[in-house]
C-alpha positions as CSV (number, residue, x, y, z in Angstrom):
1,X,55.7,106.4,-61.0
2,X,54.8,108.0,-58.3
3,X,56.0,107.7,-54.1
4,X,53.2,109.3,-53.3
5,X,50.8,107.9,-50.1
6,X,53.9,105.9,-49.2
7,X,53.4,105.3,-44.6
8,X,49.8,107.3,-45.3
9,X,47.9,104.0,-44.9
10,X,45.2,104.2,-41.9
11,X,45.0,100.8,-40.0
12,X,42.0,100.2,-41.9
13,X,43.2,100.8,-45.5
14,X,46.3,98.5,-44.4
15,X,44.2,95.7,-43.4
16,X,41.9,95.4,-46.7
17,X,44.9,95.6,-48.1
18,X,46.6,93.3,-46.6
19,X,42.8,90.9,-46.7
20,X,43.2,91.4,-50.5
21,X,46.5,89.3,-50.8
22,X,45.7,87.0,-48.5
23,X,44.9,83.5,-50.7
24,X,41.5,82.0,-50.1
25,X,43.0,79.7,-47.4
26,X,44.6,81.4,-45.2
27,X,41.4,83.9,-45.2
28,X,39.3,80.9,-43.5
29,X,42.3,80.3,-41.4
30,X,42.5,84.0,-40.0
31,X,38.9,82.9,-39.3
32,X,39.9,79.9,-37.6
33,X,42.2,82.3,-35.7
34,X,39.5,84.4,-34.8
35,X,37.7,81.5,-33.4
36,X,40.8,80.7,-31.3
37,X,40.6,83.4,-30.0
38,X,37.2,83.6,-28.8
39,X,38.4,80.4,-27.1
40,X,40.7,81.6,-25.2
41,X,39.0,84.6,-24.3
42,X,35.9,82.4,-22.7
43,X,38.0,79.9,-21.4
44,X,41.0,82.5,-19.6
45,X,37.6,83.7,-17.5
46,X,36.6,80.3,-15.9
47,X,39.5,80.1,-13.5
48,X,38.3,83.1,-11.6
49,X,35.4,81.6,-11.3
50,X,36.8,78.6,-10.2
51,X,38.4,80.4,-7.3
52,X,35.7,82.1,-6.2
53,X,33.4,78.8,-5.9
54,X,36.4,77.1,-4.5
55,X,36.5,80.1,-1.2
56,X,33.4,80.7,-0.9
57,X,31.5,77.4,-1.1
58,X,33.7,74.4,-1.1
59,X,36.3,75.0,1.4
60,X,33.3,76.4,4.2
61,X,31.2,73.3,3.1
62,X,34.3,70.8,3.7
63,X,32.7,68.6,1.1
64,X,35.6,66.7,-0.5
65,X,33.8,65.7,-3.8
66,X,32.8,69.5,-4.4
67,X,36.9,70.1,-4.2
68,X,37.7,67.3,-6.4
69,X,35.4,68.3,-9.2
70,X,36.4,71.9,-9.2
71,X,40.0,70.6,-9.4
72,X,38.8,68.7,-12.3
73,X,37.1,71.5,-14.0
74,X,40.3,73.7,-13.3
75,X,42.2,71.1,-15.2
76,X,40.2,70.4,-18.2
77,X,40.1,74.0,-18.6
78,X,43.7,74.6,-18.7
79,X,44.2,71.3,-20.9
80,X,41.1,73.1,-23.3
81,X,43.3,76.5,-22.8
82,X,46.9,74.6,-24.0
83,X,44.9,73.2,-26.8
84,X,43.6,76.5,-28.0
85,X,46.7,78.4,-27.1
86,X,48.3,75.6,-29.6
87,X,45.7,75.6,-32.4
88,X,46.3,79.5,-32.2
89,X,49.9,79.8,-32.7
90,X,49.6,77.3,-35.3
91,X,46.9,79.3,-37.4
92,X,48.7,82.7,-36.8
93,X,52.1,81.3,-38.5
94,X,50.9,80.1,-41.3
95,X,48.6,83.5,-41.7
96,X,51.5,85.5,-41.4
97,X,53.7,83.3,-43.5
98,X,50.9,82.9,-46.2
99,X,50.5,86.7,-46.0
100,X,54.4,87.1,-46.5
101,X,55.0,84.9,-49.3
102,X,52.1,86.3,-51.2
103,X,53.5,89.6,-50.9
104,X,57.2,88.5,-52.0
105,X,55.7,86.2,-54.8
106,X,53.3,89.9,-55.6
107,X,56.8,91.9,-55.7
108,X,58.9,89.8,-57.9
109,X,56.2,89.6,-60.2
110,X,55.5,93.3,-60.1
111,X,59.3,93.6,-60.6
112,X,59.2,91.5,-63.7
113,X,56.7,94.1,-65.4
114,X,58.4,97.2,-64.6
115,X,59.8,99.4,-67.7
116,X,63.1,99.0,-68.0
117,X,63.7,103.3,-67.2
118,X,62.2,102.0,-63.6
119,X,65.6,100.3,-62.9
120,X,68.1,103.0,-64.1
121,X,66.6,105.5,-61.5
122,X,66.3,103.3,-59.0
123,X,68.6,102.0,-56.4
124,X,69.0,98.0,-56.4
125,X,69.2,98.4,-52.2
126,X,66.2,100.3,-51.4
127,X,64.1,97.6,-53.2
128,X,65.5,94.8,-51.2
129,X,64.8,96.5,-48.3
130,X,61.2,96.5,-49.7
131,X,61.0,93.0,-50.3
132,X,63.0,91.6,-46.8
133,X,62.4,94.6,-44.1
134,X,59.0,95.9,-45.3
135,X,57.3,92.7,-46.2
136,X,58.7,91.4,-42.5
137,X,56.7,94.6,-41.0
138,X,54.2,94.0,-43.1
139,X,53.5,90.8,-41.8
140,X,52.7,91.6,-38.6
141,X,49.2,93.5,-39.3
142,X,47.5,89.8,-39.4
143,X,49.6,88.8,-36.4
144,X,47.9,92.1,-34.5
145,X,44.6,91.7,-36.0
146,X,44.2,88.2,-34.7
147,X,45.4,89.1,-31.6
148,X,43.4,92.1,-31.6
149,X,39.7,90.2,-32.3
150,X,40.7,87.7,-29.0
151,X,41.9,90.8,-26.5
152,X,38.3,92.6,-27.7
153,X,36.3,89.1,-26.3
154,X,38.5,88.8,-23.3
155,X,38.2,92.2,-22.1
156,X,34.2,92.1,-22.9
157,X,33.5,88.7,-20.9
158,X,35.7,89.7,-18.0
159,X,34.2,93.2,-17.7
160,X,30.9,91.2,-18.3
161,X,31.7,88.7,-15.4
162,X,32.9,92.1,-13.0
163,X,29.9,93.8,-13.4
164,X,27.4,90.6,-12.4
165,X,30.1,90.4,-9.7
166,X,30.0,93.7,-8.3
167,X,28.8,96.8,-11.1
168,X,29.5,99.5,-8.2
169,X,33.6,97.7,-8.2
170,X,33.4,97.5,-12.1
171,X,33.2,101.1,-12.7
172,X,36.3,101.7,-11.3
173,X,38.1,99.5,-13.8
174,X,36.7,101.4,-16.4
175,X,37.0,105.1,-14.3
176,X,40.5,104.7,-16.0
177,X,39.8,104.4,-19.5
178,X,39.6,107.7,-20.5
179,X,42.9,108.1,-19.9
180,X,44.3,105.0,-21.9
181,X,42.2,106.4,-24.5
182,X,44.1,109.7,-24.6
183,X,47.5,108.3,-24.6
184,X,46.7,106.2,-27.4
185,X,45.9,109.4,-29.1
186,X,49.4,111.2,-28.5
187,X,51.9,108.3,-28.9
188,X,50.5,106.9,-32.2
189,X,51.0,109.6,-34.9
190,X,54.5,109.7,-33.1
191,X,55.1,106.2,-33.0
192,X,54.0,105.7,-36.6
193,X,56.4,108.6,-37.6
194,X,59.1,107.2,-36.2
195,X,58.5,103.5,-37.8
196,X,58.3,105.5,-40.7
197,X,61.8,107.2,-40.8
198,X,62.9,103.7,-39.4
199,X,61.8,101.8,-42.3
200,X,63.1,104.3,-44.6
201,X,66.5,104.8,-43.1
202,X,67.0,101.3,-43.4
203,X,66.2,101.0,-47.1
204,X,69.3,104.0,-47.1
205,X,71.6,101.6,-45.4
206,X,70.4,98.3,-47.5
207,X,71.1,100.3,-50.7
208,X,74.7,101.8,-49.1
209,X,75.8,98.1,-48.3
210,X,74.4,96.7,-51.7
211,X,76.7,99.0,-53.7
212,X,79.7,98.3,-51.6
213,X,79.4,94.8,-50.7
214,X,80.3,92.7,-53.9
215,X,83.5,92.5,-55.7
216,X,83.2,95.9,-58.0
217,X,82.3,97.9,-54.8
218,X,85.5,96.5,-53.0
219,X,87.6,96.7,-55.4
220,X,87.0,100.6,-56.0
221,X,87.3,101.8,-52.0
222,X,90.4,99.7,-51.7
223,X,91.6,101.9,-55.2
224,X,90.5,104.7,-54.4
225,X,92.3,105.5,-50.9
226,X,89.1,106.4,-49.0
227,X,87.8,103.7,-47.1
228,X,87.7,106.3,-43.8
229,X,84.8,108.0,-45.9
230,X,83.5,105.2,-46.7
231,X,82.9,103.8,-42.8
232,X,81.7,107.3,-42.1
233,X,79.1,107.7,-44.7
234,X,78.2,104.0,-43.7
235,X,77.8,104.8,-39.4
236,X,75.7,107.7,-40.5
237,X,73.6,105.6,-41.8
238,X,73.7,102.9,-39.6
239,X,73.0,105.5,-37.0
240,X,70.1,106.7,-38.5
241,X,68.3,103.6,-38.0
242,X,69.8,103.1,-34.3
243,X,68.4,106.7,-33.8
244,X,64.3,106.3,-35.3
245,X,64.4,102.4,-33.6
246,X,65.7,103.9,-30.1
247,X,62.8,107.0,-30.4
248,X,60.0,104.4,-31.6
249,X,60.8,102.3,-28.6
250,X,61.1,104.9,-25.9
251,X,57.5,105.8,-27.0
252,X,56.4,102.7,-27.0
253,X,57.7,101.8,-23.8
254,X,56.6,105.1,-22.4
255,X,53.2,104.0,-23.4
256,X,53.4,100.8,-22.2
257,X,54.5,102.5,-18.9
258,X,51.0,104.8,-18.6
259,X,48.7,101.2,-19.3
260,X,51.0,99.8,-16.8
261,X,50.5,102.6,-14.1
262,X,46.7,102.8,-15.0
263,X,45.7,99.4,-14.7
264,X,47.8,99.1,-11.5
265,X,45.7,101.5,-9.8
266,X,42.4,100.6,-11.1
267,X,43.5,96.8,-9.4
268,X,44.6,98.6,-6.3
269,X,41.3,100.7,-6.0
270,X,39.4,97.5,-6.8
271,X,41.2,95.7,-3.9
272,X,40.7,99.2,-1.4
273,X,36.9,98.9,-2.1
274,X,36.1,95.2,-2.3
275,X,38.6,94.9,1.2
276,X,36.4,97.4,3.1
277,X,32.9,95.8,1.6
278,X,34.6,92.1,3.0
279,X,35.2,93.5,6.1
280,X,32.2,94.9,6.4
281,X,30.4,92.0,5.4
282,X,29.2,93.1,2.2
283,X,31.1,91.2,-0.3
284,X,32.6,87.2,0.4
285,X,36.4,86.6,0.5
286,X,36.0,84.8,-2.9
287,X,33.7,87.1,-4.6
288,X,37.1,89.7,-3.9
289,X,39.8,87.5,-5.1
290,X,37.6,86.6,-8.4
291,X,37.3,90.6,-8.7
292,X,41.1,91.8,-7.9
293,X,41.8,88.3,-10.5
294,X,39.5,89.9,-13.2
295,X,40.6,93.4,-12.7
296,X,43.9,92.4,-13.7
297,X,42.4,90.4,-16.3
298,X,40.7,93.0,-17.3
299,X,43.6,95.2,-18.2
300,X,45.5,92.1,-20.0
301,X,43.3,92.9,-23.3
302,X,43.6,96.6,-22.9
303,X,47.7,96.3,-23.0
304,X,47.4,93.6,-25.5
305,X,45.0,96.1,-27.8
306,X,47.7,99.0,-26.9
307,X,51.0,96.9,-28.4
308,X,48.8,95.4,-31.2
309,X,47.4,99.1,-32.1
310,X,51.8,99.9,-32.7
311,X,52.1,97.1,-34.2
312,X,49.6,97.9,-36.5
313,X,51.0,101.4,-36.9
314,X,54.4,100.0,-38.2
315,X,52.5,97.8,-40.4
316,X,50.6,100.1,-42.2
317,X,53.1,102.3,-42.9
318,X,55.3,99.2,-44.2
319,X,52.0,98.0,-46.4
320,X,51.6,101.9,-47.9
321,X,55.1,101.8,-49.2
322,X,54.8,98.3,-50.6
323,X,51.6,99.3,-52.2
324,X,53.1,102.3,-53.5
325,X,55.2,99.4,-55.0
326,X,52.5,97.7,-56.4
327,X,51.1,100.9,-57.9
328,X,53.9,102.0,-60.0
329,X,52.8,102.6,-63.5
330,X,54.0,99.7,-65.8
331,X,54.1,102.4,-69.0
332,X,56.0,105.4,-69.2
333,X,53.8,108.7,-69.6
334,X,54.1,110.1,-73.1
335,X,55.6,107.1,-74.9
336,X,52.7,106.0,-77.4
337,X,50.3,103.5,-76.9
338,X,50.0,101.1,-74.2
339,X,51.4,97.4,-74.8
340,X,48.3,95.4,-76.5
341,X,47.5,91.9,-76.3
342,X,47.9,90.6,-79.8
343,X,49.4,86.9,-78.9
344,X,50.9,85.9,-82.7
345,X,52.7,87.7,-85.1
346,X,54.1,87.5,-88.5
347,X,56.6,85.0,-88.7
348,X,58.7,86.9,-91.1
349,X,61.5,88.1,-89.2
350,X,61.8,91.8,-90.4
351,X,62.9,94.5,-88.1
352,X,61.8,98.3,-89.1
353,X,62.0,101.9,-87.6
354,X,59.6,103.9,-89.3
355,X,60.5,107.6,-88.6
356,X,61.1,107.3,-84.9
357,X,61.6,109.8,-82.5
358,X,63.1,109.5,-79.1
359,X,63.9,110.4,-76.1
360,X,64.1,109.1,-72.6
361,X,61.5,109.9,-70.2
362,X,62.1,112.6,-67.4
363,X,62.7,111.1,-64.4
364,X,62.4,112.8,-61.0
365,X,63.6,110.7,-58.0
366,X,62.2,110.0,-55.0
367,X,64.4,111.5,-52.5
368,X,68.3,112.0,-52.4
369,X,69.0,108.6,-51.3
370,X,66.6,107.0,-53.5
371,X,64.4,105.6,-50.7
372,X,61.4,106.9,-51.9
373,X,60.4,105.5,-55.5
374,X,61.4,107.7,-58.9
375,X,58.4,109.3,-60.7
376,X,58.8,108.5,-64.2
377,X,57.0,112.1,-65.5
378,X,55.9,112.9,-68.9
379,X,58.7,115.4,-69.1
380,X,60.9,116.5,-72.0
381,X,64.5,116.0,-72.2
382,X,66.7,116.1,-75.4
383,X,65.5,114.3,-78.2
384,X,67.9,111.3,-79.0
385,X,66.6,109.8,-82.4
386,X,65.3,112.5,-84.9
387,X,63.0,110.8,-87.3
388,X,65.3,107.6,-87.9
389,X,64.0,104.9,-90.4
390,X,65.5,101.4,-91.1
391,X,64.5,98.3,-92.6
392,X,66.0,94.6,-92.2
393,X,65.3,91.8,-94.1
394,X,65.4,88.2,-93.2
395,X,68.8,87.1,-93.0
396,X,70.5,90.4,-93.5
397,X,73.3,92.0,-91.1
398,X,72.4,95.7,-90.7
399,X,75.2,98.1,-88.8
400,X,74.9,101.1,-86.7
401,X,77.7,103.2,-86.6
402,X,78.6,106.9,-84.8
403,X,80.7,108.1,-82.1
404,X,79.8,108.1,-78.5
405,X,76.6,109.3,-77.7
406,X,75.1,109.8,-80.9
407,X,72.1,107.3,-80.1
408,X,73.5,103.7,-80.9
409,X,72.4,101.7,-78.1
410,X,68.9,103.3,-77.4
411,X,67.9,102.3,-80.9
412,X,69.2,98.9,-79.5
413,X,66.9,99.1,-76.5
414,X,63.6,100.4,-79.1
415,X,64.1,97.4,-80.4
416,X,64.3,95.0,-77.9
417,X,61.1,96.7,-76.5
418,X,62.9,98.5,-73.3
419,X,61.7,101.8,-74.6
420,X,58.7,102.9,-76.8
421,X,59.4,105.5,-79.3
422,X,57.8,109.1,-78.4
423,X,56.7,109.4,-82.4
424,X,57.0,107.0,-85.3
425,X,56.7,103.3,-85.1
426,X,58.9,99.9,-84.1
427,X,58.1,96.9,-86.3
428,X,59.2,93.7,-85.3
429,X,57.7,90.0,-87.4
430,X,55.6,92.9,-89.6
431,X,53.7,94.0,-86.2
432,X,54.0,97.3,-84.7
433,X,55.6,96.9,-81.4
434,X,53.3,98.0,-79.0
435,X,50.6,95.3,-80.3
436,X,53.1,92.8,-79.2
437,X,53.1,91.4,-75.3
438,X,56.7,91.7,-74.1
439,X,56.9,87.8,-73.3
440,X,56.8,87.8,-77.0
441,X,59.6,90.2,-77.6
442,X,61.3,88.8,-74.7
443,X,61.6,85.2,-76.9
444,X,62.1,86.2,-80.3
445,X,64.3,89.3,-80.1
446,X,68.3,88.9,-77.9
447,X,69.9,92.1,-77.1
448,X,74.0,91.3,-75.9
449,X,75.2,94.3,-74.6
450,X,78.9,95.7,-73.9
451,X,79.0,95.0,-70.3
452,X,77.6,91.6,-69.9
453,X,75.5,90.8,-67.3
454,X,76.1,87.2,-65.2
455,X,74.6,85.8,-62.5
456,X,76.2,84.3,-59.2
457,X,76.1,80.6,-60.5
458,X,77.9,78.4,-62.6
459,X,78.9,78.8,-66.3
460,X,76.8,76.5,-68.1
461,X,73.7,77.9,-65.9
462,X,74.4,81.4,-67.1
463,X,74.7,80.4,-70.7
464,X,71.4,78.1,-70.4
465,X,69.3,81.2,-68.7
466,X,67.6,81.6,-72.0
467,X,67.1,78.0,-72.9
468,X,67.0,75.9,-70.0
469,X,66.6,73.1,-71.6
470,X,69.6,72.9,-73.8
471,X,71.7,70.0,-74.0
472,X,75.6,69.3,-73.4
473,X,76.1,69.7,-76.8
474,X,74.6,72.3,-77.9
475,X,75.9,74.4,-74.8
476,X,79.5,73.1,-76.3
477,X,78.8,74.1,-80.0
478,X,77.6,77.5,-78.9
479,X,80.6,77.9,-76.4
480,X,82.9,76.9,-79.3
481,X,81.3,79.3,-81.8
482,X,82.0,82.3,-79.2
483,X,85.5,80.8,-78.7
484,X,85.1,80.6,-75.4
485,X,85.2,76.5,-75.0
486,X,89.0,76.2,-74.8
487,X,88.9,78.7,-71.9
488,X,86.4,76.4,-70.1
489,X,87.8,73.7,-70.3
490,X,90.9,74.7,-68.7
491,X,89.3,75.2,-65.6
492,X,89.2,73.0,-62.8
493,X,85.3,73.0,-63.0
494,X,85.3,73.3,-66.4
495,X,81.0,74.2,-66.9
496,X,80.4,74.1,-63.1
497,X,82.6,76.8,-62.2
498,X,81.2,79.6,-60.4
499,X,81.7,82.6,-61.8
500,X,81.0,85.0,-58.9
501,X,78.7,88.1,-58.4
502,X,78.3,89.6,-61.7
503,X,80.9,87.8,-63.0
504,X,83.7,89.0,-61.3
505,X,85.5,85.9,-61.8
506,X,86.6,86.2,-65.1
507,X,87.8,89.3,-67.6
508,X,85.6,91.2,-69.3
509,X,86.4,89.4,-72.7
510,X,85.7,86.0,-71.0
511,X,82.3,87.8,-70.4
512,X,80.9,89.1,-73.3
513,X,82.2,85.5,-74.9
514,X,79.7,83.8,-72.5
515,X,76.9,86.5,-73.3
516,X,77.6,85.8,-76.4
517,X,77.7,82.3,-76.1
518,X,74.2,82.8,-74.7
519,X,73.1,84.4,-77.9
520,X,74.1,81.6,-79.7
521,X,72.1,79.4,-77.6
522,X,68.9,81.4,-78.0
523,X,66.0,80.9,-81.0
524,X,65.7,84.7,-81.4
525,X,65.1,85.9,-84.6
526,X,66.7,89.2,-84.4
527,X,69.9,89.6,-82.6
528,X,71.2,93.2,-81.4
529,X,74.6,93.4,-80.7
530,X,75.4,96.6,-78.7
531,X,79.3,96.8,-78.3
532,X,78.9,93.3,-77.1
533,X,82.5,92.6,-79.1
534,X,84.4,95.3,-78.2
535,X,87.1,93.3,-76.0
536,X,87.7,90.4,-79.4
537,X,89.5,90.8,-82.0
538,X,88.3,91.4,-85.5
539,X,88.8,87.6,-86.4
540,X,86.9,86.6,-83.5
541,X,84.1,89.3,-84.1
542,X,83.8,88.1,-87.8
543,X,83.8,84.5,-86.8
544,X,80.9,85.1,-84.3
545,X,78.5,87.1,-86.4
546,X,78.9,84.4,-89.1
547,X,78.0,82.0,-86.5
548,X,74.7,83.8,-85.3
549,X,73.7,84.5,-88.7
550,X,74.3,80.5,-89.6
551,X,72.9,79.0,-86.3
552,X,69.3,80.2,-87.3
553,X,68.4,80.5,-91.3
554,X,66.3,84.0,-91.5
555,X,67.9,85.5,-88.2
556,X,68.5,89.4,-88.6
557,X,71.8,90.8,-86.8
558,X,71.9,94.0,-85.6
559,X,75.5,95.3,-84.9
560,X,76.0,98.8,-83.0
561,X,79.8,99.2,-83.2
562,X,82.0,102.1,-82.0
563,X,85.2,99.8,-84.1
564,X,84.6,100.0,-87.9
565,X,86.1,96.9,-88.1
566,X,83.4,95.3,-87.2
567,X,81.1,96.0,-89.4
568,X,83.0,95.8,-93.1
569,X,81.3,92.6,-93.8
570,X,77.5,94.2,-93.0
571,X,74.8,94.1,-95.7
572,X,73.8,97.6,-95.1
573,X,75.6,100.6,-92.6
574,X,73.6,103.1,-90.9
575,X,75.7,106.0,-89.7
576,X,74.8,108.1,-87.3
577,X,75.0,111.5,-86.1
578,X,73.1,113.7,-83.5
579,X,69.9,111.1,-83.9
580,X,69.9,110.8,-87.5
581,X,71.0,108.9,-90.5
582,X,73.2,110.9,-92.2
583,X,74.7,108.1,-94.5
584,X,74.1,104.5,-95.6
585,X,75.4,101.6,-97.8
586,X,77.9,99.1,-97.9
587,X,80.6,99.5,-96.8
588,X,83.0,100.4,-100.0
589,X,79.8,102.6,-101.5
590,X,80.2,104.8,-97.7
591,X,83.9,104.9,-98.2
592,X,84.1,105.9,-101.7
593,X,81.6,108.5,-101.6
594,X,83.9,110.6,-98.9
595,X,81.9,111.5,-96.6
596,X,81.0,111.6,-92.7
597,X,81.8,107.4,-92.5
598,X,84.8,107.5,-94.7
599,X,86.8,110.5,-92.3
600,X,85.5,108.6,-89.6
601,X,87.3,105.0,-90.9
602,X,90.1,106.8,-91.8
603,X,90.6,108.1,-88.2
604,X,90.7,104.7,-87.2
605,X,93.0,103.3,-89.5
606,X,95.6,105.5,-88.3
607,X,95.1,104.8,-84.3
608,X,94.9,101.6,-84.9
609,X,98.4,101.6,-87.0
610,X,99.9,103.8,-84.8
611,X,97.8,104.5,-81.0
612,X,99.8,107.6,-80.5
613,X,98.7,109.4,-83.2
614,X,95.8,111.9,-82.1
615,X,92.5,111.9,-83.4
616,X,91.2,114.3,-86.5
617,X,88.6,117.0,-85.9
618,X,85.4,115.7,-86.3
619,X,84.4,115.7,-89.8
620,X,82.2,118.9,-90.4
C-alpha cells in the first residue's frame, strides 16, 4: 500500500479522473453546463453592442422607435442572461454534488475491502479528513472546469467583437498577456504546494481531535495530569493549517493582484488610444465606450481562468491523494494467493489449520503523523505460528490455550479471514480459505473479541448489526443466554438506550455480554471466541458456550482463553507456546500427563485461591 503520487496529479490527470466517477448523468449535465456557458458567454457581449448602437445611431437619429427596441433587446437579453445564469447554477450543483457523493459512496466501499492490517497502521482521523476535507476540495475541479469552458468562449467572442471594432485597439488588450502568462507560471507550483501541506496538515489535526474527542480520550488527559500538553500539541497543529491556508492565500491574492494591475492598464491604454482617435475624429463616441466596455470584458475571463486554474490546483492535489486511496492494494504482499471467487462451499462446518505459518506483514507508515497512507510491504517480521495444525468437527468445542503473546488471537483472526497464512493452508466448510469471497466468511464465521466493539446507537441495534432482521424475541432469548437481559431491563430505556461512543456507557462486562449477545444472534457456523469472557465468571462462561453450541446444531466453538477455567469442559485443548502446539487433549489427559498445561493450571489454581501468591517460573 503505497502513498506514493499522492498531490502529483496534473490538472489533466485530475479531471479524467475525476470524468471517470462522474455517473452517466451528471456527465450530460456537465455538458449541459458547458452549454450554459456558451450562453452566457454570447449573450454577456450583446450589451456592448447595445450601447454602442444606442450612441452612435439612435440618440443622433432622435428616432424614438429605434430607442424603444434597443431597450427591448437590452431586456430580453438580460431576462435570457438571468435564465442562463439560473439554468447554470442549477447544473453546476448537482455536478459537483453528484461528483461528491460518488466519491464518498467510492471511499466507503473501498474502505469495506481493505485488509484488516490496513486499519491497525492507520490513523482513524487522517481518513476522515479524506473523506470530508479532501472529497470537499475535490469537488471543486468540475465547478472550475465548467467555469473554465464559459470564461474560454467569453474571452474569444469579446476579443472577436474588439478586433472587428478596432484590431489596432485590440492588440493592446492582448500586449499584456504575456505577462499573465508568466505569473501563472510562478504562483502555481507554489500555490499547489501550499494546498498540499494544507490538506495534509489538516488530516494531522482531524486524526489529533479524533483520538481525543470521545469519552476514552477524555477520560485519559483528565487522568493523566497533562492537559497543558495536550492544548499545545493541539495549537501546533491547528497552526499548521492557519500557517499553509494564510501562505496559499497570500499567493493567490498576490496573483490576483498582478491580473488586477494588468488588465487595468490594458483598459486605461485602450481608453488613452480610442480618446485621442474620437477626438480626432477617427473612431465614434460609441464605438469607444463598446471598446473600454469589452476591454474590461475582456479581462473578466482571463481572472475567472486565473482563480479557476488554483482552484484546479487544490483539486488535483485533493483527487491524487484520494486516488492514492483508491489504489491501495486490497491483498497483502507475500500472504499466499489472492481471494478467489468460488461462491458455495461445503456445508459441513469443519474448521482446519493445515501446517500454517504466520506472521504479520511489515508495515512501513506513511509519515510520522500518519497523514500519508502505510505501505503494507512484503517484509519479514518474526514468525508468530510455526507450522500449527488443528482440526474441528461439527459440533465440537476446540480450546486454545498459552500465555500472553504466544499467538492466540492471530490464529483467531486466520480464521475469521483477517489474515492469510504466509505457508500452509486455512480450511473453512472443507474449502481452502482463499477460494472463499470474504462476504462468505463474513456470514458463516463470528469472531467476539476481548474488547468489544459498539457502535454509537441503541442496544438492541448493536446486538441486531448482524441480523437486522431479528425479532423481539429472539433479541430477548439471545440477551437472556448472555445474561445480559436483567441488566436491560433495569434501564430506563431498557433496548433503546444509547450506549454512547464505543460503548462508553456501560462496563466492560456489560460489553462483551452484548458482543456476545450478538453472537448468539448470528447463524455463523463457527464461532471464535478470543478472551471475549474474560470479565464473567466461570458459571457465566460455561452457561454461554453451552448456549452457542445449542443455539445452532453443528456450530464449531472456538475458545482462546488466557483463564483455564474456561476451557475444562472443551472437547479438545490446544496449548500453545512460541507458535506451536506443544500439547493437546482433554482436559484431565493434559493434566495427568504433567506437562507444559498442567504447571500452567496449577499456577492458576493458587492465584486464584490466594491473589497474593506470586506466579511460578515458567515451566521449562
Amino acid at each position: 500500500m503505497t502513498a506514493s503520487g499522492e498531490g502529483s496529479f496534473t490538472q489533466y490527470q485530475a479531471f479524467r479522473f475525476a470524468w471517470s466517477v462522474l455517473s452517466t448523468t451528471d456527465r450530460w449535465r456537465f455538458v449541459g453546463k458547458q452549454l450554459s456557458g456558451v450562453a452566457l458567454g454570447l449573450l454577456g457581449a450583446v450589451p456592448p453592442l447595445l450601447v454602442r448602437m444606442l450612441l452612435d445611431s439612435v440618440l443622433p437619429g432622435r428616432d424614438f422607435r429605434d430607442l424603444a427596441l434597443v431597450v427591448g433587446l437590452g431586456a430580453l437579453v438580460y431576462l435570457l442572461l438571468a435564465v442562463a445564469g439560473v439554468a447554470d447554477q442549477w447544473l453546476q450543483s448537482r455536478i459537483t454534488e453528484g461528483l461528491g457523493l460518488a466519491l464518498r459512496e467510492r471511499f466507503f466501499a473501498k474502505t469495506l475491502r481493505l485488509p484488516f492490517a490496513f486499519f491497525v497502521h492507520s490513523r482513524s482521523g487522517s481518513l476522515a479528513s479524506r473523506l470530508t476535507v479532501d472529497i470537499r476540495t475535490a469537488q471543486r475541479i468540475l465547478q472550475s472546469s465548467g467555469s473554465a469552458g464559459a470564461s474560454v468562449i467569453g474571452f474569444a467572442v469579446t476579443l472577436g467583437i474588439m478586433l472587428w471594432l478596432s484590431p489596432v485597439i485590440s492588440l493592446v488588450v492582448l500586449a499584456v498577456m504575456p505577462f499573465v502568462v508568466l505569473a501563472d507560471r510562478w504562483f502555481a507550483p507554489r500555490i499547489a504546494e501550499q494546498s498540499r501541506r494544507q490538506l495534509g496538515a489538516n488530516a494531522q489535526l482531524t486524526s489529533f481531535v479524533v483520538e481525543r474527542l470521545n469519552a476514552g480520550g477524555a477520560l485519559f488527559i483528565r487522568t493523566s495530569g497533562e492537559p497543558a500538553r495536550e492544548a499545545a500539541a493541539f495549537g501546533r497543529r491547528s497552526h499548521a493549517v492557519w500557517r499553509y491556508g494564510i501562505r496559499a492565500a497570500v499567493l493567490s491574492r498576490a496573483y490576483y493582484g498582478i491580473l488586477a494591475i494588468s488588465s487595468g492598464l490594458g483598459i486605461l491604454a485602450v481608453l488613452y488610444l480610442g480618446g485621442r482617435q474620437a477626438i480626432q475624429g477617427q473612431l465614434q463616441l460609441g464605438t469607444l465606450v463598446a471598446l473600454a466596455q469589452y476591454a474590461g470584458q475582456s479581462y473578466q475571463p482571463v481572472t475567472r481562468l486565473a482563480r479557476t486554474r488554483m482552484q484546479i490546483l487544490g483539486s488535483a492535489v485533493a483527487l491524487g491523494r484520494l486516488k492514492a486511496y483508491f489504489e491501495t492494494p486490497e491483498t497483502v504482499p507475500g500472504a499466499g494467493p489472492a481471494p478467489g471467487t468460488r461462491e458455495r462451499a461445503d456445508e459441513r462446518a469443519v474448521v482446519e489449520l493445515d501446517r500454517v505459518w504466520f506472521r504479520y506483514p511489515e508495515v512501513r507508515p506513511g509519515d510520522g503523523d500518519g497523514d500519508l497512507l502505510p505501505v503494507i510491504t512484503g517484509g519479514c517480521t518474526p514468525w508468530i505460528l510455526r507450522d500449527v495444525s488443528l482440526r474441528a468437527r461439527p459440533g465440537d468445542r476446540i480450546a486454545i490455550v498459552g500465555e500472553s503473546g504466544a499467538g492466540k488471537t492471530s490464529i483467531g483472526y486466520l480464521l475469521a479471514g483477517l489474515f492469510r497464512p504466509i505457508g500452509g493452508t486455512v480450511r473453512l466448510f472443507g474449502a481452502d480459505l482463499a477460494d472463499l469471497p470474504p462476504v462468505l466468511v463474513r456470514g458463516r464465521v463470528g469472531l467476539v473479541s476481548q474488547e468489544a466493539f459498539l457502535f454509537s446507537g441503541s442496544i438492541v441495534d448493536n446486538i441486531r448489526h448482524g441480523r437486522p432482521d431479528a425479532s423481539a424475541d429472539e433479541v430477548a432469548r439471545a440477551c437472556a443466554a448472555a445474561g445480559i437481559d436483567e441488566t436491560i431491563a433495569e434501564l430506563p430505556q431498557g433496548y433503546r438506550t444509547i450506549v454512547g461512543e464505543r460503548g462508553f456507557r456501560l462496563s466492560g462486562g456489560q460489553k462483551q455480554r452484548i458482543s456476545l449477545a450478538r453472537a448468539l444472534l448470528c447463524g455463523a457456523d463457527v464461532v471464535v471466541l478470543d478472551e471475549a469472557t474474560s470479565h464473567l465468571d466461570a458459571v457465566m462462561d460455561e452457561r454461554i458456550q453451552r448456549d452457542l453450541l445449542a443455539a445452532k446444531p453443528g456450530r464449531v466453538l472456538v475458545v482462546v482463553a488466557h483463564r483455564l477455567s474456561t476451557v475444562m469442559k472443551a472437547d479438545e485443548i490446544l496449548v500453545l507456546r512460541d507458535g506451536r502446539f506443544v500439547e493437546r487433549g482433554r482436559h484431565d489427559e493434559l493434566t495427568a500427563r504433567d506437562g507444559y498445561y498442567a504447571a500452567l493450571f496449577r499456577t492458576q489454581r493458587r492465584i486464584d485461591a490466594d491473589p497474593l501468591v506470586p506466579r511460578e517460573r515458567k515451566p521449562a
